[in-house]
C-alpha positions in Angstrom: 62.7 104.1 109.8 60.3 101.5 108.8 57.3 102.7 106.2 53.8 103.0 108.2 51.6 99.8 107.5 48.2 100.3 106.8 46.1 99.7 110.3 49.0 102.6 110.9 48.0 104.6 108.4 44.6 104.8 109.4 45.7 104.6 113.1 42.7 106.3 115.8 43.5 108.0 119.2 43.7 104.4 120.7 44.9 101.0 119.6 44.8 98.2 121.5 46.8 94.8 120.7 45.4 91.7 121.9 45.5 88.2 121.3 46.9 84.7 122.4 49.7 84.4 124.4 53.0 84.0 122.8 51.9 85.8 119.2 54.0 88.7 119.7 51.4 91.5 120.8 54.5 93.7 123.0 56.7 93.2 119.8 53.9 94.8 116.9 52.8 97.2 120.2 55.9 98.4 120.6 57.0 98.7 116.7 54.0 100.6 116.0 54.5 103.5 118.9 58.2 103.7 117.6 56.9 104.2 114.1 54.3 106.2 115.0 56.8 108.3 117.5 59.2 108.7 114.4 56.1 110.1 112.4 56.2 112.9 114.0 53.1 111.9 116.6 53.0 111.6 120.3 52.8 108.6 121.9 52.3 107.0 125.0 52.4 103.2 124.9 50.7 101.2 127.8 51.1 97.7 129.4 47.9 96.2 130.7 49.7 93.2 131.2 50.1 92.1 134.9 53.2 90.4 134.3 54.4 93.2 131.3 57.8 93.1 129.9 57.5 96.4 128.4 60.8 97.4 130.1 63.5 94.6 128.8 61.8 95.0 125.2 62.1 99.4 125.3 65.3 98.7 127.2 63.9 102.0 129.6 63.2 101.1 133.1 59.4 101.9 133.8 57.3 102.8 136.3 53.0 103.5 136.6 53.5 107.3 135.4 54.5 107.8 131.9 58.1 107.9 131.3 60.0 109.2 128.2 62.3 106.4 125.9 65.1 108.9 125.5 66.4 107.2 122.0 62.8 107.9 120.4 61.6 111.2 120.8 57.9 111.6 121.5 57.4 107.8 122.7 56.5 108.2 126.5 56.2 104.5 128.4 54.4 103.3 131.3 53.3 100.4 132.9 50.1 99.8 134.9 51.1 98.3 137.8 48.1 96.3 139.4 49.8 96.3 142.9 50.8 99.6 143.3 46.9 100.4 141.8 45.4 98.6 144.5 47.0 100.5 147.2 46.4 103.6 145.8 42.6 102.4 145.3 42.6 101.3 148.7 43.9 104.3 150.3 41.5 106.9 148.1 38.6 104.5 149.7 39.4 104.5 152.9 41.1 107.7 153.5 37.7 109.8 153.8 36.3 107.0 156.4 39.4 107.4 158.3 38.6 109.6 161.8 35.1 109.6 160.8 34.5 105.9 161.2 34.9 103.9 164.2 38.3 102.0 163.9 36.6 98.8 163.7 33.9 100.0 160.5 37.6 101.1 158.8 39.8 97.8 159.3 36.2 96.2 158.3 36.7 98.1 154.9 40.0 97.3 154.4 39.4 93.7 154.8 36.9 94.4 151.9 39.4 95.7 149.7 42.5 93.1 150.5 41.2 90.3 147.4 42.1 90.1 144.2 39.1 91.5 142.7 40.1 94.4 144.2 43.3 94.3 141.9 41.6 93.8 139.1 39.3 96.6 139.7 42.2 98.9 140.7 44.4 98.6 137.5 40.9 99.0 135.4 40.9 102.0 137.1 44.2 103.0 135.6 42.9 102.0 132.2 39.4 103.6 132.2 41.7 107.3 133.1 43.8 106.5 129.8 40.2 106.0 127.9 37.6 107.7 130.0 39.4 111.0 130.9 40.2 113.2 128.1 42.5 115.4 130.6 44.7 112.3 131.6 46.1 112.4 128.4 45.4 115.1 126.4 49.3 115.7 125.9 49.5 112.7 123.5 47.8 112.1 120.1 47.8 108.6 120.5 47.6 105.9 123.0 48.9 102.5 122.3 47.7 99.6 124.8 49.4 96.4 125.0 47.7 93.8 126.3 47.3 91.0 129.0 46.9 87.4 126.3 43.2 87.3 125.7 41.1 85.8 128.1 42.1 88.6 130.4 42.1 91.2 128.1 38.1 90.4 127.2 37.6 90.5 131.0 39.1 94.2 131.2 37.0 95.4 128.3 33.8 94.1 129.6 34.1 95.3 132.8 33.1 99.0 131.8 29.5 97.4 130.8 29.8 94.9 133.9 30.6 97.7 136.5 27.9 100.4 134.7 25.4 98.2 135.1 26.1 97.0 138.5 26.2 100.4 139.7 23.2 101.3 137.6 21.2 98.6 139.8 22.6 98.4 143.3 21.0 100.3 145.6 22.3 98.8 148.9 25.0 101.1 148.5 28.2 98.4 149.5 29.6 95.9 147.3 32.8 93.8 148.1 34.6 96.7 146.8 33.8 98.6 150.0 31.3 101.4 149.8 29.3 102.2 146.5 30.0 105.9 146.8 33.3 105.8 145.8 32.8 103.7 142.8 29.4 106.0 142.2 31.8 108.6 141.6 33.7 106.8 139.4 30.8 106.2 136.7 31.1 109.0 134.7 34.3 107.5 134.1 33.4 104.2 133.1 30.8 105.6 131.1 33.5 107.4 128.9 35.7 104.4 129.2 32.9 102.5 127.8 32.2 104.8 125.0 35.4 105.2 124.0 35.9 101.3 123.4 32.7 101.2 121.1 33.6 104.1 119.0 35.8 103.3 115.8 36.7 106.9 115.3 38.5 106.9 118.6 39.4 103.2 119.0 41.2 100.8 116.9 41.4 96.7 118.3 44.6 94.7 116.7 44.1 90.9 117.0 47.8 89.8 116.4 47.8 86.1 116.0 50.4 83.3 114.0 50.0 81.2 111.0 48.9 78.9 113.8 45.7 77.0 113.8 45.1 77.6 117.6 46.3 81.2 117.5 44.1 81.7 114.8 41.2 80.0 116.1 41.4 82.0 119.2 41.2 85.0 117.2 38.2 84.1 115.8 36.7 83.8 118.9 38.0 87.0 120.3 36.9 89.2 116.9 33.1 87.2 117.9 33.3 88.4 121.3 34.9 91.3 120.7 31.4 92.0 118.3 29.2 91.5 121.2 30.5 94.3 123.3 29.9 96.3 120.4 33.8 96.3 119.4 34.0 95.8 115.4 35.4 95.8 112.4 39.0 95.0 114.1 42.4 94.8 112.4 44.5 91.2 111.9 48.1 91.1 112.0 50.0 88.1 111.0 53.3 87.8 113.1 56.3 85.5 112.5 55.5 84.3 109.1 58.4 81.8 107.8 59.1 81.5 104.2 62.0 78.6 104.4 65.1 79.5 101.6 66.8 76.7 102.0 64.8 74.1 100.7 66.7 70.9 101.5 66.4 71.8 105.1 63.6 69.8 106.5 62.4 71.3 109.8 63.0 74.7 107.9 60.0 73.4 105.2 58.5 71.8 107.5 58.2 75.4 109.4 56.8 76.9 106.2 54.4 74.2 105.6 52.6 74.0 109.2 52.3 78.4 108.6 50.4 77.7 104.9 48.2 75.3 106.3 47.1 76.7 109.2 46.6 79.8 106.8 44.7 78.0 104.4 42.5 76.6 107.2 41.9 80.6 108.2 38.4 81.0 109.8 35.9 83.3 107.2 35.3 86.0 110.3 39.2 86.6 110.3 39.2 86.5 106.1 37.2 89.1 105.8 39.7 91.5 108.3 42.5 93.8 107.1 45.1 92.0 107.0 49.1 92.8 107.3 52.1 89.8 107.6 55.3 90.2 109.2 57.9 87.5 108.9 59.7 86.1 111.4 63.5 87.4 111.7 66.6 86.1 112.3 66.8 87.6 116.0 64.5 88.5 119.1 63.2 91.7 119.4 64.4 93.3 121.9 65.5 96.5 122.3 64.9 99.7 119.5 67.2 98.7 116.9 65.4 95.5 116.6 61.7 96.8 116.8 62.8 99.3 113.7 63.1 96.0 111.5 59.8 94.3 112.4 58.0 96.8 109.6 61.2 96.0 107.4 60.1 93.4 104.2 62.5 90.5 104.3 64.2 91.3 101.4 65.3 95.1 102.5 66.7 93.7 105.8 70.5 94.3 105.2 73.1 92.2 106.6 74.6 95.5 108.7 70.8 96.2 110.1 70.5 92.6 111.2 73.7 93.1 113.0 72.7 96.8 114.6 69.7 95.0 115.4 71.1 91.4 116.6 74.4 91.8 118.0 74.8 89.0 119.8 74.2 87.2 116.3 76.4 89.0 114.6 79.6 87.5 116.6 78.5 84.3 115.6 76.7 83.8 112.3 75.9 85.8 109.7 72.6 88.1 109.0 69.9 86.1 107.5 70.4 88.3 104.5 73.7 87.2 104.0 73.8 83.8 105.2 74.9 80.4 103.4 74.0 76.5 104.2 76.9 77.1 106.8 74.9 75.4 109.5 77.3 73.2 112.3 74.3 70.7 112.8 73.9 70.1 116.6 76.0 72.5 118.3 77.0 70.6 121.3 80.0 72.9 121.9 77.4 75.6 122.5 75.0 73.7 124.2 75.6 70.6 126.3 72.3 68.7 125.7 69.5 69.0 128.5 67.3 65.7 129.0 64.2 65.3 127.1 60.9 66.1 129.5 60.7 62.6 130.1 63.6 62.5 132.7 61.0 64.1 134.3 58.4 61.7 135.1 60.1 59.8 138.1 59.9 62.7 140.2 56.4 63.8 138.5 55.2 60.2 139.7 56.7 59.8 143.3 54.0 59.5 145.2 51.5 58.1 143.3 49.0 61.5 143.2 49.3 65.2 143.5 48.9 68.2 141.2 50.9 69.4 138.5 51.2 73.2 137.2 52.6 74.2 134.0 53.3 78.0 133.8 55.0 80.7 132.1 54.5 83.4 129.7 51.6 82.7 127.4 52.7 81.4 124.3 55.2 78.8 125.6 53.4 75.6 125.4 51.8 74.9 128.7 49.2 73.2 127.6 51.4 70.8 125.4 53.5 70.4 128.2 50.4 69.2 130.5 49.2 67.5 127.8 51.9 65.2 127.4 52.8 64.9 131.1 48.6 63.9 131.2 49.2 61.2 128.4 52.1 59.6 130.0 50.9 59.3 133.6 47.8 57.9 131.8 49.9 55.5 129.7 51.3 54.5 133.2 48.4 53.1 134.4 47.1 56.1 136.6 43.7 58.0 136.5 44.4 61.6 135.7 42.1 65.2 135.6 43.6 67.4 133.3 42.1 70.6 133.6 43.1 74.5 133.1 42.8 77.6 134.6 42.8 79.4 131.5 40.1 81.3 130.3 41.3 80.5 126.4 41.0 76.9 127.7 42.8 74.8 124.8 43.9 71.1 126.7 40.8 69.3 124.7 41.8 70.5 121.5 45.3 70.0 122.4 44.5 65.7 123.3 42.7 65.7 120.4 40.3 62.7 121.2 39.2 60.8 124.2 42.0 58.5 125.7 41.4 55.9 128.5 42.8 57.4 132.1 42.3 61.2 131.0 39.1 62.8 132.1 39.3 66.6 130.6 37.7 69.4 132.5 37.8 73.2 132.3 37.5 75.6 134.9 34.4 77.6 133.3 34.1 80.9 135.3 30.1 81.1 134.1 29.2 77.8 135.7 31.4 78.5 138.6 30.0 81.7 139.1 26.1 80.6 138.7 27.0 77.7 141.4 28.7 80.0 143.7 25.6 82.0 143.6 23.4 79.4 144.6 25.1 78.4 146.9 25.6 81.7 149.1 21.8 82.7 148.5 21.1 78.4 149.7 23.2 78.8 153.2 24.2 82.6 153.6 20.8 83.8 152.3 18.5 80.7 154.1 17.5 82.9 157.3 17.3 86.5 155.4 14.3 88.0 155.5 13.5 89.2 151.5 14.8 92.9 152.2 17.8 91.1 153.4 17.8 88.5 150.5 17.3 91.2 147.8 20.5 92.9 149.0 22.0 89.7 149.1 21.7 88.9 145.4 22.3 92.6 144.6 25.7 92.6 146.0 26.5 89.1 144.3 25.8 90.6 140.8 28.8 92.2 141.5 31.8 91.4 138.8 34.0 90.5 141.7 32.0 87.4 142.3 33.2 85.4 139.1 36.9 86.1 140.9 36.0 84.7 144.2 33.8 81.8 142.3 36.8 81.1 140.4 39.0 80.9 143.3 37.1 78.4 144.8 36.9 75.9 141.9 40.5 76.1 141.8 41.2 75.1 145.9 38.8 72.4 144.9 40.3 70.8 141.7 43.8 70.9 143.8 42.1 69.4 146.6 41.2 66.3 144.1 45.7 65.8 143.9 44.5 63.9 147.6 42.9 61.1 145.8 45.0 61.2 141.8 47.0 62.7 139.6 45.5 66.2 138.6 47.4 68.2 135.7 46.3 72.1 135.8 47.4 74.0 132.6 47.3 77.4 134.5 46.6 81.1 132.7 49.4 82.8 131.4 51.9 84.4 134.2 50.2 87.6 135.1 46.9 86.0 136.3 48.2 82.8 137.5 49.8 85.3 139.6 46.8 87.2 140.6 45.4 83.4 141.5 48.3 82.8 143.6 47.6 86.1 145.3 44.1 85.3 145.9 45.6 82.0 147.4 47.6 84.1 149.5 45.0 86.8 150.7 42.5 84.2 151.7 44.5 82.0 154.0 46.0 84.8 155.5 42.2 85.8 156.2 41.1 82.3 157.4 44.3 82.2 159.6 43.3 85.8 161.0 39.6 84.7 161.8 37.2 82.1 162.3 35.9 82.0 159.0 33.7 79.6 158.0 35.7 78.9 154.3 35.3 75.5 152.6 38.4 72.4 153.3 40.1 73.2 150.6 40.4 76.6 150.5 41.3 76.9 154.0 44.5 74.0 152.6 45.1 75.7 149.3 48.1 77.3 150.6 50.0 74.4 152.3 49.2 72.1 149.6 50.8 74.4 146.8 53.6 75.0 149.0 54.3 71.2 149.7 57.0 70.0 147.1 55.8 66.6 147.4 52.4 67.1 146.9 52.8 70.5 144.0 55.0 69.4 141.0 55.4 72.9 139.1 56.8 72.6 135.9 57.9 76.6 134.3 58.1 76.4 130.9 59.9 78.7 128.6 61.1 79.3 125.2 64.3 79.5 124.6 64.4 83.3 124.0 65.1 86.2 126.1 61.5 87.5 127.1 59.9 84.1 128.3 63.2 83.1 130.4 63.1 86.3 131.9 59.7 86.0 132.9 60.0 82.6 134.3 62.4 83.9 136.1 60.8 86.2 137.7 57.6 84.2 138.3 60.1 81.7 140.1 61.0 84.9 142.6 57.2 85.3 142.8 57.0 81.6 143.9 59.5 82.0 146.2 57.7 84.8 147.9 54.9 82.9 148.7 57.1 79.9 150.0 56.3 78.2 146.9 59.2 76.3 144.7 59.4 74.8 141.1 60.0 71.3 140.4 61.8 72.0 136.9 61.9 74.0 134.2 61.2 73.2 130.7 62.9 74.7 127.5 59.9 74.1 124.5 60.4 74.3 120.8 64.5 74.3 121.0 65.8 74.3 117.4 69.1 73.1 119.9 69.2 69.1 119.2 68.5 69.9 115.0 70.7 70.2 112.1 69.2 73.1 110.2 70.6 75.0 107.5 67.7 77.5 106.7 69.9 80.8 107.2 66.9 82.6 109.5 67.0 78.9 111.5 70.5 78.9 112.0 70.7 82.2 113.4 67.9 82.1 115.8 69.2 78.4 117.3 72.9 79.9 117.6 71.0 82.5 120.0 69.4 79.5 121.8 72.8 79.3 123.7 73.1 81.6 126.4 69.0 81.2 127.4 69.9 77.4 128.0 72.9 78.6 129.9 70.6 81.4 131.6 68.2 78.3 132.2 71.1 75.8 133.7 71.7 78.4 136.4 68.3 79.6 137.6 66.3 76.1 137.3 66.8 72.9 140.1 66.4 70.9 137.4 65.4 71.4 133.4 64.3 69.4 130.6 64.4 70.2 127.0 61.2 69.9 124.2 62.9 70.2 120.8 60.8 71.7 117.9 58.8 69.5 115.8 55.6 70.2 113.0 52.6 70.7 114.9 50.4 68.1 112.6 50.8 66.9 109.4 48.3 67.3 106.1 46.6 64.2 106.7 46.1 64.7 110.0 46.4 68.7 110.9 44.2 68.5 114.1 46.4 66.0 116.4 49.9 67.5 117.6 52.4 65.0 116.4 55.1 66.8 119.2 52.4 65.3 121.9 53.3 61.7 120.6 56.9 62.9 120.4 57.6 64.4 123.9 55.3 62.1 125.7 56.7 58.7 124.6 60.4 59.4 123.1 63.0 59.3 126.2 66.6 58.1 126.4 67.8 55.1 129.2 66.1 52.3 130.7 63.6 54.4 132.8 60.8 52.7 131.4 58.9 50.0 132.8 60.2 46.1 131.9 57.2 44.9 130.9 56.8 47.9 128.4 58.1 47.7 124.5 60.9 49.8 124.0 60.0 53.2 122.3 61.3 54.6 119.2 65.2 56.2 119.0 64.9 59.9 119.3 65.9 61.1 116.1 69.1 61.6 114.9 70.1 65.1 113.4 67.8 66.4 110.5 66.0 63.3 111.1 62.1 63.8 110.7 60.4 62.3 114.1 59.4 59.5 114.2 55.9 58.8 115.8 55.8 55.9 118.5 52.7 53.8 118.8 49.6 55.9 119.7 48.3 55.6 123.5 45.3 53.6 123.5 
């Protein structure tokens, strides 16, 4: 059993881990509740994650009602399932209304309750139980919450203060919710839910980040947030950390470099946290045996735990422990080489406009993706938008500087919102009388709005794929898939009625589901968790009629010759998630891993230049130079002439 760190130690009733997509929040979730569990505490470990992956990494099928992990006694499991929530929400709303209520007054409730706001409010629901309700859990000394990546997790925990005050001030008594006096009922509960968020005797926040600068910067931003609504004094954990041990192996230094930097370059708010690092092992973590070495120092990891906790490694390659320079270079006989991402751009351009998605699990490398599918439609000679959906909203930072063809936007849900407002109370509200317009602006305070506001801008910004090239670097998977639900609940509506919604929402649906017209790119990593999920975000897609163009494998240690023993290991795993890949994508591309800046120049993603601009075969244009030769093995990249 792995010794108790020190934000353990000192561990409250609740901790919550929360940060950017990608960092590793289920893995240090999911390693503290074991530790905790083995301590001798009981636990119950939460997923407020809409697309959680809980189950794979516990290697326990879960449900919405706490379920025991039979190889860790005391660690119950559960997942909050925003679907299931909203039907049970639904139901407890209506049910009273039913046989009461004319039949008409009831369906006009349950049309009410059909968006995605109501999803949203529904699994907060869940949450504010677990917090609010001392009952609901008072079998367990300690809850552990792992979190949706950040944007949505800051829009969870302001909601207690959003929907307080809302109900504090309506006095229409309906909301797009339905009726206020179910949720009336429900304040005392948010009220505790609140309170319990605020207080540092009962609640503990863990931002878990990378020796990343953007992971870090988003930190920051989330700890300054985090201040406002009176959450403080949170804890920093420092996954992944690479210390390279073979020091003739370039990409291996190159590794430890880019983490020291983006260290060194640490934001003051996050210097003056707690602070605990974990290095990055020599296998994925999942399952038990795996999370029981997270808390393990480096140099107490044994070569017969790394292969308890790795087996698939240990059938091919030794433990990092134990390993020599007995790297193989590119291993073509376990991997047969997928096409660089631009193989890609053919079918990206047919057509000469439309919109392109990147999605997947936070963490993956969307937004390099769309940034370098952006540059190179740009470089073509077309006018691109390259805008996101996410509410961390990196693609500026990400392009680094202005460049001729790109114009960057952001889908800001506090502009959106304010516009939306105006523009109900400017056409809905234009023949109220001021009873009727006070109502009016009562019931668009509500916290749904911003959903509905946000929904719209989105239909528009697709609509603009008419006229151009758009590039949308969506959320991570669990809200893009809340957006596509929206999508779906709102043209089923407009089909259903004679609604009077705008153009493009009313053709939101059909375009996304045009394959001509939607280019979806699902990128992954090559590691269990992300394939998985892109996997099952493709069976999503498919439910709403909606198909991927490609998939796209980033930061594959595949096509390099390392040596570092940890590097070796985890590219000799790489195999069967290409393989996994091959079989479930119509067609994939591969991003290999490259430093993410350099000293001189630490701001600009040198991989942009890199996936953007170096591609095999004459597929360029004639009148164009040739690029650069991709780089042969342990070859340092080279970096092609920069876009003007």
């Amino acid at each position: 059993m792995s010794a108790p760190l020190d934000f353990l130690a000192r561990a409250p009733r609740h901790l919550f881990f929360t940060g950017k997509g990608g960092v590793g929040k289920t893995s240090v979730a999911c390693a503290s509740a074991v530790t905790l569990a083995e301590l001798g505490r009981r636990v119950l470990l939460v997923s407020t994650d809409p697309a959680s992956n809980l189950d794979e990494v516990l290697e326990t099928p879960l449900g919405p009602a706490p379920r025991p992990i039979a190889a860790v006694p005391r660690l119950f499991a559960q997942n909050i399932d925003p679907e299931a929530a909203a039907h049970a929400y639904r139901e407890r709303m209506v049910g009273p209304y039913r046989g009461v209520l004319p039949e008409a007054a009831v369906r006009s409730i349950e049309e009410q309750l059909s968006g995605a706001c109501t999803v949203e409010i529904a699994a907060f629901d869940e949450l504010a139980k677990l917090l609010g309700d001392p009952g609901a859990t008072e079998a367990f000394d300690h809850i552990v919450f792992d979190t949706a990546p950040t944007g949505h997790t800051l829009r969870l925990l302001q909601l207690p203060a959003a929907w307080t005050g809302f109900l504090e001030s309506n006095v229409g008594g309906t909301s797009c919710l339905g009726p206020l006096a179910g949720l009336k009922a429900q304040q005392a509960l948010y009220d505790g839910a609140r309170a319990a968020l605020i207080d540092r005797a009962a609640t503990m926040l863990v931002l878990v980040a990378r020796a990343e600068r953007s992971t870090l910067a988003e930190a920051e931003r989330t700890r300054g947030e985090l201040a406002a609504l009176g959450i403080k004094e949170p804890a920093l954990v420092i996954n992944a950390m690479f210390h390279a041990t073979d020091r003739d192996d370039p990409t291996a230094v190159a590794l430890e470099q880019r983490g020291q930097l983006a260290l060194q370059a640490m934001p003051q708010g996050l210097r003056a946290l707690p602070r605990t690092e974990l290095a990055l092992l020599p296998f994925g973590l999942v399952g038990l045996e795996a999370l029981r070495q997270l808390f393990v120092a480096p140099a107490a990891l044994t070569p017969g735990a790394a292969a308890a906790a790795a087996p698939s490694v240990a059938t091919s390659t030794t433990s990092a422990a134990g390993a020599t320079s007995a790297a193989t270079g590119n291993l073509d006989a376990a991997i047969t080489p997928l096409p660089p991402l631009m193989e890609l751009m053919p079918a990206i351009e047919a057509g000469g406009h439309g919109v392109i998605l990147t999605m997947g699990k936070g963490g993956v490398g969307k937004t390099t993706v769309a940034v370098a599918v952006a540059l190179e439609l740009a470089r073509r000679g077309h006018a691109v938008h390259l805008t996101t959906t996410d509410p961390a909203a990196h693609v500026a930072a990400a392009l680094g500087a202005d460049v001729a063809g790109i114009r960057v936007s952001r889908i800001d849900p506090a502009a959106e919102t304010r516009a939306y407002r105006d523009e109900v109370m400017r056409t809905a509200g234009a023949g109220l009388d001021a009873a009727g317009r006070a109502l009016l602006e009562e019931d668009l305070r509500s916290p749904c709005t911003e959903e509905i506001a946000v929904f719209r801008a989105f239909a528009r910004v697709v609509a603009e794929g008419e006229q151009g090239f758009v590039v949308i670097d969506t959320a991570p998977t669990g809200h893009t898939l809340l957006l596509l639900d929206a999508a779906e609940s709102y043209h089923r509506e407009v089909m259903r009625s004679a609604g009077h919604a705008p153009e493009e929402v009313r053709r939101l649906l059909p375009r996304l589901r045009d394959p001509s017209f939607c280019k979806i790119l699902l990128v992954t990593l090559p590691e269990a968790t992300p394939v998985h999920e892109a996997a099952q975000l493709q069976r999503d897609l498919a439910r709403a009629q909606i198909v991927p163009m490609a998939w796209v494998i980033n930061q594959s240690l595949a096509p390099l010759a390392v040596t570092d023993p940890i590097l070796v290991s985890r590219q000799r795993q790489e195999a069967r998630f290409h393989r996994e890949v091959r079989a479930l994508a119509p067609r994939a591309a591969l991003v290999p891993w490259c430093p993410a800046g350099t000293p001189e120049r630490p701001e600009r993603p040198e991989r942009l230049d890199l996936i953007a601009s170096v591609h095999h075969g004459p597929s360029r244009r004639p009148q164009e130079p040739a690029p650069p030769s991709p780089p042969g093995p342990g070859a340092a990249p080279q970096r092609p002439p920069q876009t003007p």
